[in-house]
KOLKOLBA-275729 format. One record per residue (C-alpha): chain; x, y, z. Coordinates in pm, whole numbers. Layout:
REM residues N
<atom><cadena>A</cadena><u>X</u><v>Y</v><w>Z</w></atom>
...
This chain:
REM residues 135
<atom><cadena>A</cadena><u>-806</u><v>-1738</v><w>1059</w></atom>
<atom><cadena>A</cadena><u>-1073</u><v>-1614</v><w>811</w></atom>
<atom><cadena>A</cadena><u>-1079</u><v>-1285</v><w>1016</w></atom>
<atom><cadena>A</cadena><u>-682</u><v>-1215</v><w>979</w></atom>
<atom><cadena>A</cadena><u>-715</u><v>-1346</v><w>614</w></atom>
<atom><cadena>A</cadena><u>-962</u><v>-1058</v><w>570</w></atom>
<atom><cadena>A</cadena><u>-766</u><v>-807</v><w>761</w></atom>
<atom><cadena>A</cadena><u>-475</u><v>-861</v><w>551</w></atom>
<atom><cadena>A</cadena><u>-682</u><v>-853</v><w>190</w></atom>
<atom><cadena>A</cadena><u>-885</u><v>-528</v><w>346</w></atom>
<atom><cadena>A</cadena><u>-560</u><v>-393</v><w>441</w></atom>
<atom><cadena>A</cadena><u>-410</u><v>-437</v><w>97</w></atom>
<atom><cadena>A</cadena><u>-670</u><v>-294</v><w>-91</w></atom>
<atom><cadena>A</cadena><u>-637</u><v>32</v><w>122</w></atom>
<atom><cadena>A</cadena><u>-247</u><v>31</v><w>19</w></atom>
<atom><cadena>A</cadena><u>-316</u><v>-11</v><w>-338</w></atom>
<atom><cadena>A</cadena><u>-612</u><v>251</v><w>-322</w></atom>
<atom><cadena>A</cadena><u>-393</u><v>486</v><w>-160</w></atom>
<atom><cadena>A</cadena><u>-112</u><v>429</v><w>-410</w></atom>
<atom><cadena>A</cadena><u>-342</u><v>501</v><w>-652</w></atom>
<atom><cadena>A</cadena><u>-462</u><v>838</v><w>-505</w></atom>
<atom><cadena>A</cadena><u>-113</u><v>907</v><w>-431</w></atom>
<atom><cadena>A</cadena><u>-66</u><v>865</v><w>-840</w></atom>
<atom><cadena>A</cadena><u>-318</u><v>1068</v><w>-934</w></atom>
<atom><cadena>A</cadena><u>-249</u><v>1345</v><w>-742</w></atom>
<atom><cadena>A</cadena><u>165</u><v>1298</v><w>-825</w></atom>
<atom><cadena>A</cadena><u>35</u><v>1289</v><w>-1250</w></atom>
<atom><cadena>A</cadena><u>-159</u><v>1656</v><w>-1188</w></atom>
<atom><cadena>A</cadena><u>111</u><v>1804</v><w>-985</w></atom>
<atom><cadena>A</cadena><u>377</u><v>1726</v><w>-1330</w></atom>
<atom><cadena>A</cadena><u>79</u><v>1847</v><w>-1548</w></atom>
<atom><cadena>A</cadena><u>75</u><v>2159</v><w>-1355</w></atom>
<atom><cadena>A</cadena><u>438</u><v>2163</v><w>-1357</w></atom>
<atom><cadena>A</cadena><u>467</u><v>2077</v><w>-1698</w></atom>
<atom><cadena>A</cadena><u>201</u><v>2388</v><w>-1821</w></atom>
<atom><cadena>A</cadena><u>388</u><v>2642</v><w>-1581</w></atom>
<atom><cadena>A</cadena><u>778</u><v>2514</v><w>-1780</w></atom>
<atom><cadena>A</cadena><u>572</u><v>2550</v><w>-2109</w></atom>
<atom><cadena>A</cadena><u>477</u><v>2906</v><w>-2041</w></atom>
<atom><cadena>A</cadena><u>769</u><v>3060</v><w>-1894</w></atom>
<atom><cadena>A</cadena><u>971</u><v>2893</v><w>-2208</w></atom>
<atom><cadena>A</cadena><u>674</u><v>3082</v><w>-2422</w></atom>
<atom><cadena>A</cadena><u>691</u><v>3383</v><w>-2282</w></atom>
<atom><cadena>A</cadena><u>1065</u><v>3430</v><w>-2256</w></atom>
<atom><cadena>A</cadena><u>1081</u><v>3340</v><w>-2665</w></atom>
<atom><cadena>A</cadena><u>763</u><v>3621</v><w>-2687</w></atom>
<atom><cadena>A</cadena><u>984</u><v>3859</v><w>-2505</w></atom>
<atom><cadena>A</cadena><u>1269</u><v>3863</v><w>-2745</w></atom>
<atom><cadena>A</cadena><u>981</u><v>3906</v><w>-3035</w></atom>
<atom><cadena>A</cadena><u>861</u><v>4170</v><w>-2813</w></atom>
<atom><cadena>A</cadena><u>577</u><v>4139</v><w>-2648</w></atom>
<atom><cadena>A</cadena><u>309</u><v>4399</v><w>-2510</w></atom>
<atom><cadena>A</cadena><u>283</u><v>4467</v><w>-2142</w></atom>
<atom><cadena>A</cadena><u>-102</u><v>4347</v><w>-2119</w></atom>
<atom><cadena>A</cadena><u>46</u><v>3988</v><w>-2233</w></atom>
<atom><cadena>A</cadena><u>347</u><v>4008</v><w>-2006</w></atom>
<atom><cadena>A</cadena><u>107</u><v>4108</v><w>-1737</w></atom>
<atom><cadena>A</cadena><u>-184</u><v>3844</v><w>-1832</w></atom>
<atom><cadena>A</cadena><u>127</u><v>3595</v><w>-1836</w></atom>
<atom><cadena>A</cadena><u>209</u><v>3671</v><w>-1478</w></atom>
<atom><cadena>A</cadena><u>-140</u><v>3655</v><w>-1328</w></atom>
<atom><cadena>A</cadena><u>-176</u><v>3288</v><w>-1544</w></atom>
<atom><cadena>A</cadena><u>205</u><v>3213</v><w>-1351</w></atom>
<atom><cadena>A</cadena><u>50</u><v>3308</v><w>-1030</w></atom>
<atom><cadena>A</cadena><u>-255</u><v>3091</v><w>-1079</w></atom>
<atom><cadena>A</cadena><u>-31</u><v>2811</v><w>-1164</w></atom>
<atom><cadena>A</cadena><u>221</u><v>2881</v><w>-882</w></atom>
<atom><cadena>A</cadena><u>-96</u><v>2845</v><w>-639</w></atom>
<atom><cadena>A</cadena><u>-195</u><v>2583</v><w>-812</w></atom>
<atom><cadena>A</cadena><u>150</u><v>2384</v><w>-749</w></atom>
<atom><cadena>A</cadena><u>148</u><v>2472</v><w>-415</w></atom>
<atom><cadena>A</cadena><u>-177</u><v>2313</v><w>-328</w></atom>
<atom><cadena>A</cadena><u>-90</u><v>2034</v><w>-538</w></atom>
<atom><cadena>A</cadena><u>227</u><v>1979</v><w>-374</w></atom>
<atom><cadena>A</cadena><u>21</u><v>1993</v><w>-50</w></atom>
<atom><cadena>A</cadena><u>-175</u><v>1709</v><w>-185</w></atom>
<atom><cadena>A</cadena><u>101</u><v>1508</v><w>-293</w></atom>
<atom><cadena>A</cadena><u>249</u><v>1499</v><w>21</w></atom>
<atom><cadena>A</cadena><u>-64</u><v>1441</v><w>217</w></atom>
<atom><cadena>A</cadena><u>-135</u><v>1154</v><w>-11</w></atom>
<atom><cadena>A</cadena><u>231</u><v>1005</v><w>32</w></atom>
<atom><cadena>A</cadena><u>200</u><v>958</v><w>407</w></atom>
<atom><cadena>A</cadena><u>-123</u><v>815</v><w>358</w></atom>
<atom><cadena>A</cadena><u>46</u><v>585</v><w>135</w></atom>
<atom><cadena>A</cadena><u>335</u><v>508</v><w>354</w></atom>
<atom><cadena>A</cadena><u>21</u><v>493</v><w>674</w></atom>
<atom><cadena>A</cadena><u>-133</u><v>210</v><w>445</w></atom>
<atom><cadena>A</cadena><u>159</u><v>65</v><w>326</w></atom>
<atom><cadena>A</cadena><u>294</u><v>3</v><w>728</w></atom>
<atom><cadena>A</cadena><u>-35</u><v>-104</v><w>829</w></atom>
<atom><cadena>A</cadena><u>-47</u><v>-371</v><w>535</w></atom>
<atom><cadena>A</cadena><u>289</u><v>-506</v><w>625</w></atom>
<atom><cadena>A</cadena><u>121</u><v>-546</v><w>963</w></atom>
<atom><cadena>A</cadena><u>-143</u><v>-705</v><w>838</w></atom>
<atom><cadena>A</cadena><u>32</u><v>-975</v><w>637</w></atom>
<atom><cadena>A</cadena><u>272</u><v>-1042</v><w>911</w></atom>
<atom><cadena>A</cadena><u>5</u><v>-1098</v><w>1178</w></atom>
<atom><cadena>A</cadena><u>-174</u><v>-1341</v><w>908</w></atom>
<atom><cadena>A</cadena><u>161</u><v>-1501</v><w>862</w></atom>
<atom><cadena>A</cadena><u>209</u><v>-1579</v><w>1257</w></atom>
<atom><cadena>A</cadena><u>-147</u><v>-1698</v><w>1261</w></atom>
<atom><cadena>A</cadena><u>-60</u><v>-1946</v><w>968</w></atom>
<atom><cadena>A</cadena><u>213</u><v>-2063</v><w>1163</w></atom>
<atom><cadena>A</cadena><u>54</u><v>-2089</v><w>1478</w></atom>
<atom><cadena>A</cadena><u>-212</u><v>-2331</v><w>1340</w></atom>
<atom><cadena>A</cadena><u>50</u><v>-2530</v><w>1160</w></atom>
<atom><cadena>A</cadena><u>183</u><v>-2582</v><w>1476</w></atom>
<atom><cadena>A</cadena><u>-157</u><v>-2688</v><w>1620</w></atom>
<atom><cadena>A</cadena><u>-220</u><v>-2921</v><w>1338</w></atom>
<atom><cadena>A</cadena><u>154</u><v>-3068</v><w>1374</w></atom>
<atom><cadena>A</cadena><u>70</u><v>-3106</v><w>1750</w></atom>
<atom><cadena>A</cadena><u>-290</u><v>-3274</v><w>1676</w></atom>
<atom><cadena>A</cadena><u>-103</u><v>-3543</v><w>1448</w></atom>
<atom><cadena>A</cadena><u>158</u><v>-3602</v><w>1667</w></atom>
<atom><cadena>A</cadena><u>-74</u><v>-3635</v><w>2011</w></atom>
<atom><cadena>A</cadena><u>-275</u><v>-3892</v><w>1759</w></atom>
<atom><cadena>A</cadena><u>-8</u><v>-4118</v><w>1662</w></atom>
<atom><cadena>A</cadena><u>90</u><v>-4112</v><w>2025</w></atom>
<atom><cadena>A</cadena><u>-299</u><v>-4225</v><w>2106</w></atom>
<atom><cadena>A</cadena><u>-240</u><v>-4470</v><w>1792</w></atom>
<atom><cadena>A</cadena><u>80</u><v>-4656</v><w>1924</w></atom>
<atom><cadena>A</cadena><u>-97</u><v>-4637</v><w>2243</w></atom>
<atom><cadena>A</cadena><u>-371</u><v>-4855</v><w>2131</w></atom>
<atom><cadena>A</cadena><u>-166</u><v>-5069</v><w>1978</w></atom>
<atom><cadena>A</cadena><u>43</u><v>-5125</v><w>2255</w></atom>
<atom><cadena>A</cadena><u>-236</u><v>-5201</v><w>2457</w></atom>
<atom><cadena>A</cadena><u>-414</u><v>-5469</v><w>2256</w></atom>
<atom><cadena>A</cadena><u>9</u><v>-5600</v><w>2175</w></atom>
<atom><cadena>A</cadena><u>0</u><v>-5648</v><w>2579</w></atom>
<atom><cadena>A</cadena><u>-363</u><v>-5823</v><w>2552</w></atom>
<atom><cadena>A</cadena><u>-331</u><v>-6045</v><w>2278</w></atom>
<atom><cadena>A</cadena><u>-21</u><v>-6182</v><w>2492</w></atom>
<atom><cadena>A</cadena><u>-141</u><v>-6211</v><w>2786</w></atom>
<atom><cadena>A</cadena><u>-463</u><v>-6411</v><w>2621</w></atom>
<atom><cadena>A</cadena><u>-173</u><v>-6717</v><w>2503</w></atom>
């Protein structure tokens, strides 16, 4: 029981460690997300200022960097979400195996009590029979 108890906990700690990965990963994909919005918006206020083509040029190599960024972030992500959902199955797993093992001893214990009052009112039974056959 101790084992299954420890499957389940180890089991659960993977899920939540992978949710947390998952997290991370999710939080620097919007960063990156969030810093390529920010620039575009920038740059298309710059343009109506006028801007000079070494900016607009700078601008698009920083986009590109960003864009490969994203897409290796996005990579991530999704890597990290079917870990999640890998750790997250195996956990329910886990916990229902535990369950059925809980239940399985409860059953043992409820059929231990019950074979002992049996033995009990056996007993009794039998010393019932020799006290009367003693008068």
């Amino acid at each position: 029981m101790e084992y299954k108890d420890r499957e389940k906990n180890d089991a659960q700690k993977q899920h939540s460690e992978a949710v947390e990965q998952f997290e991370s990963v999710a939080t620097q994909l919007y960063e990156v997300l969030k810093q390529k919005e920010e620039l575009i918006e920038s740059q298309a206020l710059k343009l109506q200022q006028g801007l000079p083509i070494a900016q607009i040029q700078q601008n698009e190599e920083i986009l590109a960097h960003l864009q490969k960024e994203i897409n290796a972030l996005q990579w991530q992500t999704q890597r990290a979400r079917k870990i999640m959902s890998d750790k997250e199955k195996l956990s329910i797993t886990k916990s229902v195996d535990h369950k059925k093992y809980e239940k399985m001893k409860e059953i043992q214990y409820n059929q231990y009590v019950e074979d002992e009052k049996r033995e009990e009112l056996k007993f009794l039974d039998e010393i019932s029979v020799q006290q009367f056959v003693r008068r």
